[in-house]
C-alpha positions in Angstrom: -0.1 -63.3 8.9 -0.8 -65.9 12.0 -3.9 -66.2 13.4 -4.1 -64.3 16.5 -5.1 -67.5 18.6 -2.0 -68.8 17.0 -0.2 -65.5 18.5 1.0 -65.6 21.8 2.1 -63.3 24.3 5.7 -63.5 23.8 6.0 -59.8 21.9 3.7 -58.6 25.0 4.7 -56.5 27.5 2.2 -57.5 30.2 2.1 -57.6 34.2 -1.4 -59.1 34.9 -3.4 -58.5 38.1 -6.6 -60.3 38.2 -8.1 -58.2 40.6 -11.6 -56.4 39.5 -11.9 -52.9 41.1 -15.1 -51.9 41.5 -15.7 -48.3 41.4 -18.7 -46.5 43.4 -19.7 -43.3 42.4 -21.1 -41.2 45.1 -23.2 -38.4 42.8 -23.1 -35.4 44.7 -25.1 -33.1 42.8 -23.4 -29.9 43.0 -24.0 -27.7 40.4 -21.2 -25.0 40.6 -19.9 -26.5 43.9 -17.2 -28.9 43.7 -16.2 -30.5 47.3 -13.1 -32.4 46.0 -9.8 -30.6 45.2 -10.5 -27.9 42.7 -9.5 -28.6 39.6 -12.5 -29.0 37.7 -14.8 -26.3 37.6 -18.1 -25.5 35.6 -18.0 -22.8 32.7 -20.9 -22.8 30.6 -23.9 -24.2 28.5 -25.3 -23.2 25.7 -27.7 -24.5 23.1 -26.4 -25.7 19.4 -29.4 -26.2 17.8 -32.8 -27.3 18.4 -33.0 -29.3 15.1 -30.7 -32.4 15.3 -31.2 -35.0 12.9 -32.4 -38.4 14.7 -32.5 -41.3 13.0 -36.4 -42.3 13.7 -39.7 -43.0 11.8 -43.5 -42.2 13.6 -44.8 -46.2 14.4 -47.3 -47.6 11.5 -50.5 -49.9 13.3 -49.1 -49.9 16.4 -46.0 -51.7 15.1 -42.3 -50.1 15.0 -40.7 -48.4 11.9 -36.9 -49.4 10.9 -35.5 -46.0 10.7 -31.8 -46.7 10.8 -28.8 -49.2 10.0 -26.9 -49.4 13.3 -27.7 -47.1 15.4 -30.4 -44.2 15.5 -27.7 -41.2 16.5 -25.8 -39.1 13.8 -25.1 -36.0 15.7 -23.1 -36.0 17.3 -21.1 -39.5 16.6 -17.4 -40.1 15.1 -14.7 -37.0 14.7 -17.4 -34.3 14.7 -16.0 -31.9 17.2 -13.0 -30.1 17.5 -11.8 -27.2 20.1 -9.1 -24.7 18.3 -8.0 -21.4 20.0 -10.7 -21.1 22.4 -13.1 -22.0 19.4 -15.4 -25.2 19.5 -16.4 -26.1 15.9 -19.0 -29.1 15.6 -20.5 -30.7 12.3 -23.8 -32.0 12.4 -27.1 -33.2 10.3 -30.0 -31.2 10.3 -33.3 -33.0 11.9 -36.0 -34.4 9.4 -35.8 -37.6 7.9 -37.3 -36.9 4.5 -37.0 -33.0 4.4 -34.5 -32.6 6.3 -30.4 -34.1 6.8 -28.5 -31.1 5.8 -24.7 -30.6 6.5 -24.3 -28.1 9.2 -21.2 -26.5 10.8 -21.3 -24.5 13.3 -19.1 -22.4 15.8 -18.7 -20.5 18.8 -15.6 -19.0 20.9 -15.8 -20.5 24.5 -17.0 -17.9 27.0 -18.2 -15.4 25.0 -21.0 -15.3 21.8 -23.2 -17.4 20.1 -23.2 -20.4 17.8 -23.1 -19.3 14.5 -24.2 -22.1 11.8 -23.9 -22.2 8.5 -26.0 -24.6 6.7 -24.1 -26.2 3.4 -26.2 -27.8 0.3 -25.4 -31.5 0.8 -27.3 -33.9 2.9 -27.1 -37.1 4.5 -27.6 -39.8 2.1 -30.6 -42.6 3.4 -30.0 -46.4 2.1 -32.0 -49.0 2.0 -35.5 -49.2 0.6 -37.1 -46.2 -1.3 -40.1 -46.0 1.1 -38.8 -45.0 4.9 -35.4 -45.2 3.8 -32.9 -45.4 6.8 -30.3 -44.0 8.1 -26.8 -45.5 8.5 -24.9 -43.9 11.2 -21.5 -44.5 9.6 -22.2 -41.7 7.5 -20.6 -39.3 10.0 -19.0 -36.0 9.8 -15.3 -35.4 10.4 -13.9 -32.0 10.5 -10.1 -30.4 11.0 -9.0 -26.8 11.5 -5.7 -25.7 10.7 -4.0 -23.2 13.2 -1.4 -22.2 10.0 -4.1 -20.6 7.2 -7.3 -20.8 9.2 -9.0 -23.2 7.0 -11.9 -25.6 7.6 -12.3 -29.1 6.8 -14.9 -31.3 6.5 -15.8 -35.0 5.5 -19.1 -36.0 5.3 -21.4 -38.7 4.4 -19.0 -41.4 3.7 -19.1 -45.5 4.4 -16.5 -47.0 1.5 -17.9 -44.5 -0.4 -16.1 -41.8 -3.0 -14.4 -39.0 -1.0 -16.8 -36.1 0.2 -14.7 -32.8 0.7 -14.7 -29.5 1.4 -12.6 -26.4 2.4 -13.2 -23.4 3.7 -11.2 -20.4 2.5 -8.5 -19.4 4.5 -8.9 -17.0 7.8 -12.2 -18.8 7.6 -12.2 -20.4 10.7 -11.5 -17.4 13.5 -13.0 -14.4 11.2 -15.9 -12.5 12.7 -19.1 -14.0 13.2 -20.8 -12.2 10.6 -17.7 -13.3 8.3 -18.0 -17.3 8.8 -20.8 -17.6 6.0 -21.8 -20.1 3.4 -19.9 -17.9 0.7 -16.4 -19.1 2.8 -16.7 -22.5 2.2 -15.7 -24.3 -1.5 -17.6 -26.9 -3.0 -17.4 -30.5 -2.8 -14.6 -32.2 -4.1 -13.8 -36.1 -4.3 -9.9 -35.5 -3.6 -7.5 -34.1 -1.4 -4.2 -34.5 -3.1 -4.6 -33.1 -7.2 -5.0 -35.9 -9.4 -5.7 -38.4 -6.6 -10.0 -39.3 -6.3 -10.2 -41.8 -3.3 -12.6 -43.9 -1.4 -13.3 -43.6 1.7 -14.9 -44.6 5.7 -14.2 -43.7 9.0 -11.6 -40.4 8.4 -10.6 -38.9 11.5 -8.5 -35.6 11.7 -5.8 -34.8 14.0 -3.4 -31.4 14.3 -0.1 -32.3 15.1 2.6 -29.9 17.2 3.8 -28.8 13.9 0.3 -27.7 12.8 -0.2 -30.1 9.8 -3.5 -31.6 9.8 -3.1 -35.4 9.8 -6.4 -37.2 8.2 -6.4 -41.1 8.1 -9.1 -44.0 7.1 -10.1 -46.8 5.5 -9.7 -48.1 2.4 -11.4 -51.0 1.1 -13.7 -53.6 3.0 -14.0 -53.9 7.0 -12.5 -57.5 6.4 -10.0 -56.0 4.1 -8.9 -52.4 4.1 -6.4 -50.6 4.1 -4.8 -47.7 6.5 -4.4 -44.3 4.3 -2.9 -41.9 5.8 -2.6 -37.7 4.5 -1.1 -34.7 5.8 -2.1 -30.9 5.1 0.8 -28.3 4.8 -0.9 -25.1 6.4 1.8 -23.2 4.5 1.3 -24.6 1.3 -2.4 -25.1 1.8 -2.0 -28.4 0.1 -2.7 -31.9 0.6 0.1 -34.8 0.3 -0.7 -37.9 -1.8 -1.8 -40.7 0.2 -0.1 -43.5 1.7 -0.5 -46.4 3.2 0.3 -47.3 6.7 -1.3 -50.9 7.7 -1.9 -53.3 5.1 -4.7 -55.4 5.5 -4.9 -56.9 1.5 -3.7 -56.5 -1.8 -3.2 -59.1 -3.9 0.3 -60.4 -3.8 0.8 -59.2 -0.4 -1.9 -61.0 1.4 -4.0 -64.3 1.1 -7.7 -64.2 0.7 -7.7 -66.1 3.9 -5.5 -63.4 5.6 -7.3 -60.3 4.8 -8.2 -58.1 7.8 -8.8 -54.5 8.8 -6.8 -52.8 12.0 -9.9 -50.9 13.9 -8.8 -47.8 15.6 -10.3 -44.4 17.1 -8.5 -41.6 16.4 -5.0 -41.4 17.2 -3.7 -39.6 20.1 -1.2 -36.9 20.3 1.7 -37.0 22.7 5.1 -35.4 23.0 5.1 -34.2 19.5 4.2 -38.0 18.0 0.6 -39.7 17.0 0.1 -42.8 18.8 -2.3 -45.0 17.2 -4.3 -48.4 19.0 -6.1 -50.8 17.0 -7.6 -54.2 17.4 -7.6 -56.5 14.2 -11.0 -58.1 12.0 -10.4 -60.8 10.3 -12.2 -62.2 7.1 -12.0 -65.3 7.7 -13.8 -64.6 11.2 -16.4 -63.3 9.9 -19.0 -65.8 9.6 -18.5 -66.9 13.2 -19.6 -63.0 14.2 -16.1 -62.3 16.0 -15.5 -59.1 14.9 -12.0 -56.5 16.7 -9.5 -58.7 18.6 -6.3 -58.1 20.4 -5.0 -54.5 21.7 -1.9 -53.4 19.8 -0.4 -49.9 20.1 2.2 -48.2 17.9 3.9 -44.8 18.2 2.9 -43.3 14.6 5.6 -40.6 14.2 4.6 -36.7 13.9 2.6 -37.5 10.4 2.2 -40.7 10.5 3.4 -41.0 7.2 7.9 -42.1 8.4 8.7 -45.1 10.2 6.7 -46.4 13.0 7.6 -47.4 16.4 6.4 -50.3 19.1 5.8 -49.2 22.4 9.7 -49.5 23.0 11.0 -48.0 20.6 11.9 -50.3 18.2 11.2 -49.3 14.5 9.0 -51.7 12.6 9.0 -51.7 8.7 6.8 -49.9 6.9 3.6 -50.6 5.5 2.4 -52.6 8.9 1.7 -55.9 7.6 3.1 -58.2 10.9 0.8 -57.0 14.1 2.8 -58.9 16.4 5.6 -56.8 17.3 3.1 -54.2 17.9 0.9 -56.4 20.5 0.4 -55.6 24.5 -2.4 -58.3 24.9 -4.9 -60.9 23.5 -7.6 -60.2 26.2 -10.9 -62.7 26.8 -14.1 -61.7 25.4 -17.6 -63.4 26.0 -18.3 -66.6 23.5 -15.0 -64.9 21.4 -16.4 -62.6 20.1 -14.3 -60.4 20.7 -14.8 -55.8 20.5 -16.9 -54.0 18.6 -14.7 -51.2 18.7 -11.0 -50.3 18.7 -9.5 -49.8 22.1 -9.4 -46.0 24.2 -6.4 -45.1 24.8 -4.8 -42.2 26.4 -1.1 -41.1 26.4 0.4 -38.1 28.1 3.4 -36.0 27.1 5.5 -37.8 29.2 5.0 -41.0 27.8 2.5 -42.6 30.7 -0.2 -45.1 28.2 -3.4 -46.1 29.4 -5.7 -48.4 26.6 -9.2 -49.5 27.8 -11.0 -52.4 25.8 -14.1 -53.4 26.0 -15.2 -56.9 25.0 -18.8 -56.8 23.0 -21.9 -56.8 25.4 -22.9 -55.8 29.0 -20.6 -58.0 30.7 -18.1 -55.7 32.4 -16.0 -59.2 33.0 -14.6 -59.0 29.7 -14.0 -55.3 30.1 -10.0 -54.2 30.6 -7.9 -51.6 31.4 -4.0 -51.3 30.6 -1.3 -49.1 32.1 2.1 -48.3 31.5 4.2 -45.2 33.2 6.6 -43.6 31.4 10.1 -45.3 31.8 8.6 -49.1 32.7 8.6 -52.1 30.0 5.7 -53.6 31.1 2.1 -52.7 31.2 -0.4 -53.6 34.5 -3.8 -55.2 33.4 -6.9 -54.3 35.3 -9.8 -56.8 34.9 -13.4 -55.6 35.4 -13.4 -52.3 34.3 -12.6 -50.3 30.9 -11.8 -47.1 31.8 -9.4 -44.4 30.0 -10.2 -40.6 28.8 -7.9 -37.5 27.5 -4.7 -36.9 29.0 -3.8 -32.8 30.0 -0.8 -32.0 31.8 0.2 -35.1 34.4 -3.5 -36.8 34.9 -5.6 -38.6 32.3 -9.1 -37.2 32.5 -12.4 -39.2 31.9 -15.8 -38.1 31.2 -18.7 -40.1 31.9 -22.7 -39.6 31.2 -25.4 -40.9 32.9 -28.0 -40.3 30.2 -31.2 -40.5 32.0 -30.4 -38.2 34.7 -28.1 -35.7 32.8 -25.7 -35.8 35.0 -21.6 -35.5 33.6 -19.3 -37.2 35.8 -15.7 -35.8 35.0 -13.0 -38.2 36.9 -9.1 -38.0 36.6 -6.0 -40.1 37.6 -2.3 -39.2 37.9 -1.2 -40.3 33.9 1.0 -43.8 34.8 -1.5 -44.8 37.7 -5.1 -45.8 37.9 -6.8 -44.1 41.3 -9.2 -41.7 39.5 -10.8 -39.0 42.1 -14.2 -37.7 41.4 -13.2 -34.2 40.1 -16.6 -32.5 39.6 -20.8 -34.2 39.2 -22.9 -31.9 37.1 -26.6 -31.9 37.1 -27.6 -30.5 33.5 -31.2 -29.9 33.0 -31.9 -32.0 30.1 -31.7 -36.1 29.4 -28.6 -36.6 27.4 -28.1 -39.3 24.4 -25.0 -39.8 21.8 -22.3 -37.6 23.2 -18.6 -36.4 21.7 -15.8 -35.1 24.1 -13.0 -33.1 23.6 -10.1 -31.6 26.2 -7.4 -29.0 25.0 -5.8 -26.4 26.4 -7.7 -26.9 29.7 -11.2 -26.7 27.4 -13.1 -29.7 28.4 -16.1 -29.9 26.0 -19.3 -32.3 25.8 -21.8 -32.1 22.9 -24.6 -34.3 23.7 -28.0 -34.5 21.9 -30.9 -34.0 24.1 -33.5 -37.2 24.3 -36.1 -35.4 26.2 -38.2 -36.5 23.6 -37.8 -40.0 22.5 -40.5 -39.8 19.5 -39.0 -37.1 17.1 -36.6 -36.7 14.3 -35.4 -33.5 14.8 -34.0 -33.1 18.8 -31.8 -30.5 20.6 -27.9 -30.8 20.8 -26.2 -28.9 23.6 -22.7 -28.2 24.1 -21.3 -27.8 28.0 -17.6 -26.2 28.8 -15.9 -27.2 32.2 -12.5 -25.9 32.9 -9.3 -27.8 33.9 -6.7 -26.6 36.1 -4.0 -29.4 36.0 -2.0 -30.5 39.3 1.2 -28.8 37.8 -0.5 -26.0 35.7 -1.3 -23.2 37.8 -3.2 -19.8 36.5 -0.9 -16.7 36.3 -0.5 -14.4 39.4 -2.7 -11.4 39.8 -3.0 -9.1 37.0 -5.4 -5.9 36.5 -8.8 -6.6 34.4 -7.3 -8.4 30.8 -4.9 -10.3 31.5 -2.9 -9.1 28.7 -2.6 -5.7 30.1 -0.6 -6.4 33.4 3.3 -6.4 33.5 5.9 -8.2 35.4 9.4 -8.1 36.7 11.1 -11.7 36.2 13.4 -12.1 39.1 15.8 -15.2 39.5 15.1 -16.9 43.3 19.3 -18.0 42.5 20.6 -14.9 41.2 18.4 -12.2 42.1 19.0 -11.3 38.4 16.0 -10.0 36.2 15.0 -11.5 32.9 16.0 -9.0 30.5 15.2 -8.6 26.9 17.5 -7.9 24.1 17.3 -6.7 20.4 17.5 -8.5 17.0 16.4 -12.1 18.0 19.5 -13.5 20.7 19.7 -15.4 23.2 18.1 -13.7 25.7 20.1 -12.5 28.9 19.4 -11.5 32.7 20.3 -8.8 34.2 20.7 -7.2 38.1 19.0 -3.9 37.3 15.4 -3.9 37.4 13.9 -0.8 35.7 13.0 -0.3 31.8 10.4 -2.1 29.9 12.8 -4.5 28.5 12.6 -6.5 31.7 9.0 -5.9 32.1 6.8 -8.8 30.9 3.5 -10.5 30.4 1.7 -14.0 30.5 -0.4 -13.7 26.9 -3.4 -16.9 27.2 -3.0 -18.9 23.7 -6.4 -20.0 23.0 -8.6 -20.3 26.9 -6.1 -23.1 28.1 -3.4 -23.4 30.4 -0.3 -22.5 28.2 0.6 -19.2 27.9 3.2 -16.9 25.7 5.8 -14.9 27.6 5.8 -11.3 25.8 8.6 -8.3 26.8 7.0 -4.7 27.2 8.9 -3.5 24.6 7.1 -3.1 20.6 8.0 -6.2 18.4 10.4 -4.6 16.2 14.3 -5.1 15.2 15.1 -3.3 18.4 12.9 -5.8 20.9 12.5 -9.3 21.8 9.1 -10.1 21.4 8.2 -13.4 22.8 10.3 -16.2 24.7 10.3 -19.0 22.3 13.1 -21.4 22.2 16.4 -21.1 20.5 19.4 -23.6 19.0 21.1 -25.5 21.9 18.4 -25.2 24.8 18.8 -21.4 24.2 15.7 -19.4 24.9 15.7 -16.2 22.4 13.3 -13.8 21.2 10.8 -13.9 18.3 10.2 -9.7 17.4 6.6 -11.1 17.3 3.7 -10.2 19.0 1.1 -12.6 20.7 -0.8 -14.8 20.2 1.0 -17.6 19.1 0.5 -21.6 19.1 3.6 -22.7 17.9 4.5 -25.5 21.0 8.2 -23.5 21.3 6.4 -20.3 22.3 3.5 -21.6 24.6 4.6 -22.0 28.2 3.0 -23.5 31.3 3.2 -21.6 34.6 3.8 -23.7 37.6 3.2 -22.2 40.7 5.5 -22.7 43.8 3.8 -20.4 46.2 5.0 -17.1 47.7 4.4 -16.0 44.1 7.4 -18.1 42.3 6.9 -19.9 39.9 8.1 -22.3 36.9 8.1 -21.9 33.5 7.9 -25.2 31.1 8.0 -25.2 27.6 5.4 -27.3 25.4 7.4 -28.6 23.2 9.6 -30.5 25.2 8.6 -29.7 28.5 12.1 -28.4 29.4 12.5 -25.3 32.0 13.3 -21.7 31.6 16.2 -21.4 33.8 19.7 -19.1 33.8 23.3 -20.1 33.0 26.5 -19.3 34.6 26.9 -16.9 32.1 23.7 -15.3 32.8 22.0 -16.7 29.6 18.5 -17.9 29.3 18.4 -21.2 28.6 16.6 -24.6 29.0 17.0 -27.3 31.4 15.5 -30.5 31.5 15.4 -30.9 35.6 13.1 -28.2 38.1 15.0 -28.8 41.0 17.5 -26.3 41.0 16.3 -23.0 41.9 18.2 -21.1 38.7 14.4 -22.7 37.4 12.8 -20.9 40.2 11.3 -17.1 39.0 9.9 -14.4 41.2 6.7 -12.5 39.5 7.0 -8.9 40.5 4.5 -6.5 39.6 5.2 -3.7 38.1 2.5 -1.4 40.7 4.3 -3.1 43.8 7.1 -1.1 45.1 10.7 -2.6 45.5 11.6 -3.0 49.1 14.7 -0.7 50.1 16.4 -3.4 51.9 18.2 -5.9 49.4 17.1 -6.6 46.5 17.5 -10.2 46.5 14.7 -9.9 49.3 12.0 -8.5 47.3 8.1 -9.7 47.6 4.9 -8.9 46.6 2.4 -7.4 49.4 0.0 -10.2 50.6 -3.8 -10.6 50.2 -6.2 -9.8 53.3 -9.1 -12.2 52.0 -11.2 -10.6 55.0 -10.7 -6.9 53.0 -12.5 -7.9 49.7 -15.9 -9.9 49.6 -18.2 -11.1 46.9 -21.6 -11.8 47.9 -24.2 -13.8 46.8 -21.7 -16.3 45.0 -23.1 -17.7 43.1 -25.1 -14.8 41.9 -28.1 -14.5 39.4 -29.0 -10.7 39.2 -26.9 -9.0 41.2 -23.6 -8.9 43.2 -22.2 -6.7 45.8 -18.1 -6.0 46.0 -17.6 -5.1 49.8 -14.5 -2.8 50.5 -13.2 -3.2 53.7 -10.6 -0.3 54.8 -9.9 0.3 51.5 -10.7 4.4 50.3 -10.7 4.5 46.8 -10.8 1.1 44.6 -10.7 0.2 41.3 -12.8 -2.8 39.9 -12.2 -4.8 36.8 -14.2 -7.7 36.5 -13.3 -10.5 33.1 -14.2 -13.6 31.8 -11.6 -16.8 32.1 -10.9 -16.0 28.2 -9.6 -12.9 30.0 -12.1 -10.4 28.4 -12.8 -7.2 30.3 -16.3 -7.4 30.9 -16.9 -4.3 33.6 -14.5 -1.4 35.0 -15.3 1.2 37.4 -13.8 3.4 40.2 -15.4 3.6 43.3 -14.8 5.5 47.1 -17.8 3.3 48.6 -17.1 1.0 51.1 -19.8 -1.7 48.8 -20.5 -1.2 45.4 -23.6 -3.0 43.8 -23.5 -4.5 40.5 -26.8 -5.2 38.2 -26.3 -7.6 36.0 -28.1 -6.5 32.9 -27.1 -9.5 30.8 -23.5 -8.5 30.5 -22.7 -11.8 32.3 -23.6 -15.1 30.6 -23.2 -18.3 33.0 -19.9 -18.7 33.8 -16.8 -18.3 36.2 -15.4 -14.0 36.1 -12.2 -13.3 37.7 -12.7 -9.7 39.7 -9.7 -8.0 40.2 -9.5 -5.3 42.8 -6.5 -2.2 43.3 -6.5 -0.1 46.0 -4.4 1.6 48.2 -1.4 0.1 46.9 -2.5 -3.4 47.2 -4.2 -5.8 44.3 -6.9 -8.1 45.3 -7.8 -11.2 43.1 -11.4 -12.7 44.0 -13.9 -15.4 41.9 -17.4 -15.0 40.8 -19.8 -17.8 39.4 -22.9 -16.6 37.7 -25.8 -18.9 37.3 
């Protein structure tokens, strides 16, 4: 292996533009309000715990008390936080430096309960000397969820250390609250594949499309590891045996003065593959203090575990050993130091890449962004800034903190293109520290530990939920209280044809009548994001369709099961066209729902021809007697329905304008009925009583013939 000074940029795919953008944040404080287009909203806060370890000793004669090795924060830091079917689940330390540093996990469904903990009888091991030992915030906690048996996984306390394992039983992880208990979880064990005891640092856990749990780390030295890589078979509930992906030593395979380590966050999931960024240690750097140089980026595969790709496709033999054909640049750092971290990187379904990298200090000089849109060779370098986040639909999104103030900036760019738009400034109440994000299924969620007080061991940690509506995700049309309760007629905008289901699993078919409740459907929310499953009317049996999900041969065809389901071939997007039509994009390969000459569902890769184009019909809303192929929904008066105060606190008055008898169905954005009622008044006045948490409540009005869709944020 070359020195990377002895590398150069011929492998590179690089168009450079030295010009240093300088971005000015305007803080708006807005609270619930959002001026900018809304796409970002608010949903709630709640509190984790009030007992977060914190790495800190009381001072001794005036003088300062080491307390940790690297840095004071353990909770949250590293892969502690993951957000599965509308659940957040979050592993932390418990506060107290000498009685304290239990494992804790903990979990909550978003929009509705409360964190429920459960504390588990290993702590965080202290190094160092036997008096005030310290801390060493590599010691984190990493924790997985599979979608398949419902089991929970955590590693904890590990820096080259034996493996530190546990898993929950399964239907663990969504049981009821008063079912996720210390008695579900197994004890430690130092393996994951039978037979296999490994050491260990920095494992991070990643759910792939297919819903294996991918874990990789380190093994060996951070001058001289190797990448390990395992995958869990939710159907199995087993563990493969572990193999190595990047090879940074091993006698006979690389020279003493060669060894190295490939530094990476956790890899990224894009389009069904695992794309994984690293910058490269080497030993024989080590005394100079350089420490991560060079971005590189390779497309890992589903598992990580096959054959590995550069960023054009090219397949690259297998362990990595050669970090050349994998290289997009050898940026500049301050004295050559070079990162102390991996590079951020972002990649969308698409196939749009944006890495940030941040040389090591202040300097934002040496800071650098890199972007490449789907179908280009080349990336565009931006100098001056570092700046990357989570890609969701067709925009990558970042999160900042400004920890002082407690204010969460949440910014977003078109994925391929680097103008980010201030999408929503939140004023918490509290002064923020160490912070972990997470974005799926339209779930944006920040756990940050609360540094009100700087001179404690034991602190607050807060968790805060905003919701994303991407540019091409819309929220379903209008529906009556739960959202799984409301029922549509699918109508063609080519054919005037009706999607129609059919028995025993084919393809399924379209049809030009319109009555029976196998051509009646619903939009089914999988998890609290912005994918949805498609169900017919009629009962999942051998005589019914079930869900859309797709078929052989861009076929779409139906499952005879009921929702909900995550597989990516049964969760849908709804794209909305206005004049209630909409799109219909499939997950897994973000291919349309369209109709074939012969009538056939089936799936297209283009959304320009309107065969992709679907009318929404509701089942309440009478057909007009004119054609058929001219059918609409009745439109919305917004001056007959109004919410007032909104925000509200207490209280909240509905006001009925010409409408005799209404009624009212207010839920949460999980889709939750939260309050029904019939009224003939012209306003009806609703008390709170602690039904409604802080949030965002879609009401949902139907009177007179006509539905009437209103929001409602309560502070």
């Amino acid at each position: 292996m070359n020195d990377l000074k002895e590398q150069t940029l011929t492998n590179a795919k690089i168009r450079i533009t030295y010009t240093i953008k300088l971005f000015a944040i305007v803080l708006f404080l807005l609270s619930f309000k959002n001026t900018f287009a809304q796409k970002v909203e608010f949903l709630e806060r709640s509190e984790v715990t009030n007992e977060g370890l914190y790495f800190w000793y009381p001072d001794k004669n005036g003088e300062k008390v080491k307390a940790f090795h690297y840095a004071p924060s353990i909770s949250p830091r590293g892969d502690c936080l993951t957000v599965v079917n509308g659940y957040i689940f979050f592993g932390w330390y418990k506060g107290g430096m000498k009685n304290g540093r239990d494992l804790m996990i903990s979990r909550k469904k978003i929009g509705s309960g409360k964190w429920v903990t459960v504390q588990l009888p290993h702590k965080n091991t202290l190094i160092g000397p036997k008096v005030n030992s310290w801390g060493d915030s590599h010691k984190t906690i990493s924790i997985g969820v599979s979608k398949t048996d419902g089991t929970v996984h955590v590693f904890y306390d590990h820096h080259n250390d034996p493996l530190k394992y546990i898993v929950s039983k399964k239907n663990t992880a969504f049981a009821k609250d008063s079912d996720f208990k210390i008695g579900m979880f197994n004890k430690t064990r130092g393996y994951l594949a039978a037979g296999q005891n490994v050491t260990i640092t920095y494992p991070a856990v990643t759910e792939n499309d297919k819903g294996n749990l991918i874990v990789n780390y380190r093994k060996g030295s951070a001058v001289g590891g190797n990448e390990m890589v395992h995958v869990y078979n939710g159907s199995t509930s087993t563990w493969s045996k572990a193999k190595m992906v990047i090879r940074g030593s091993g006698k006979g395979f690389v020279e003493t003065k060669d060894r190295n380590y490939a530094y990476a966050p956790a890899p990224v999931l894009a389009g069904g593959d695992l794309y994984y960024g690293f910058s490269v240690r080497w030993a024989r750097k080590k005394a100079d203090g350089v420490l991560n140089e060079g971005v590189y980026v390779a497309n890992a595969g589903s598992t990580m575990t096959g054959a590995w790709k550069d960023v054009d496709g090219k397949t690259q033999p297998m362990p990595i050993q050669d970090y050349s054909p994998l290289l997009i640049d050898l940026p500049a750092t301050k004295d050559g130091k070079g990162s102390s971290g991996g590079p951020s990187m972002a990649v969308s379904d698409k196939g749009d890449i944006h890495i940030s990298y941040r040389g090591r200090g202040n300097d934002t000089k040496y800071h650098y962004t890199y972007v490449r849109k789907a179908g280009q060779t080349e990336f565009t370098k931006h100098s001056g800034v570092g700046k990357t986040g989570i890609a969701y639909g067709d925009r990558i999104y970042n999160t900042s903190i400004n920890k002082s103030k407690g204010i969460i900036t949440i910014q977003s760019t078109a994925a391929g293109e680097f103008k980010y738009r201030n999408d929503l400034v939140y004023q918490t109440k509290d002064t923020l520290g160490s912070s972990g994000v997470r974005l799926v299924d339209g779930n944006l969620v920040v756990i940050a530990e609360d540094r009100g007080d700087t001179k404690t061991d034991s602190q607050g940690i807060f968790s805060y939920v905003f919701k994303i509506s991407d540019d091409n995700v819309s929220t379903p049309p209008p529906t009556s209280g739960d959202i799984t309760a409301s029922w549509y007629k699918v109508k063609n905008v080519s054919t005037g044809r009706f999607l129609q289901g059919v028995p025993s699993s084919t393809v399924i078919q379209t049809n030009t009548g319109q009555s029976g409740y196998d051509k009646q459907w619903r939009l089914v929310r999988t998890g609290t994001g912005s994918y949805f499953n498609i169900d017919n009317r009629k009962a999942s049996n051998s005589n019914s369709s079930g869900m859309l999900a797709e078929g052989a041969n861009n076929t779409i065809v139906g499952t005879q099961t009921e929702p909900v389901k995550f597989q990516s071939d049964k969760q849908w997007s709804v794209i909305s066209l206005g004049n209630n039509i909409y799109q219909f994009k499939l997950k897994k390969n973000n291919r349309f729902l369209s109709q074939n000459s012969s009538n056939k569902g089936v799936l297209v890769t283009s959304g320009s021809a309107n065969t992709t184009k679907w009318q929404l019909i509701a089942t309440s809303t009478a057909l007009s007697k004119t054609s058929e192929k001219e059918n609409i929904l009745q439109t919305d008066d917004i001056t007959t329905v109004a919410v007032y105060p909104n925000p509200a606190r207490s209280s909240f008055n509905i006001s009925l304008k010409g409408i005799t008898k209404a009624d009212i169905s207010i839920s949460n954005m999980l889709g939750k009925l939260i309050y029904k009622n019939t009224t003939t008044s012209g306003t009806l006045e609703i008390i709170n009583e602690e039904k409604f948490a802080p949030g965002i409540y879609l009401i949902n009005v139907v009177g007179d013939g006509k539905s009437y869709q209103r929001k409602l944020v309560i502070e």
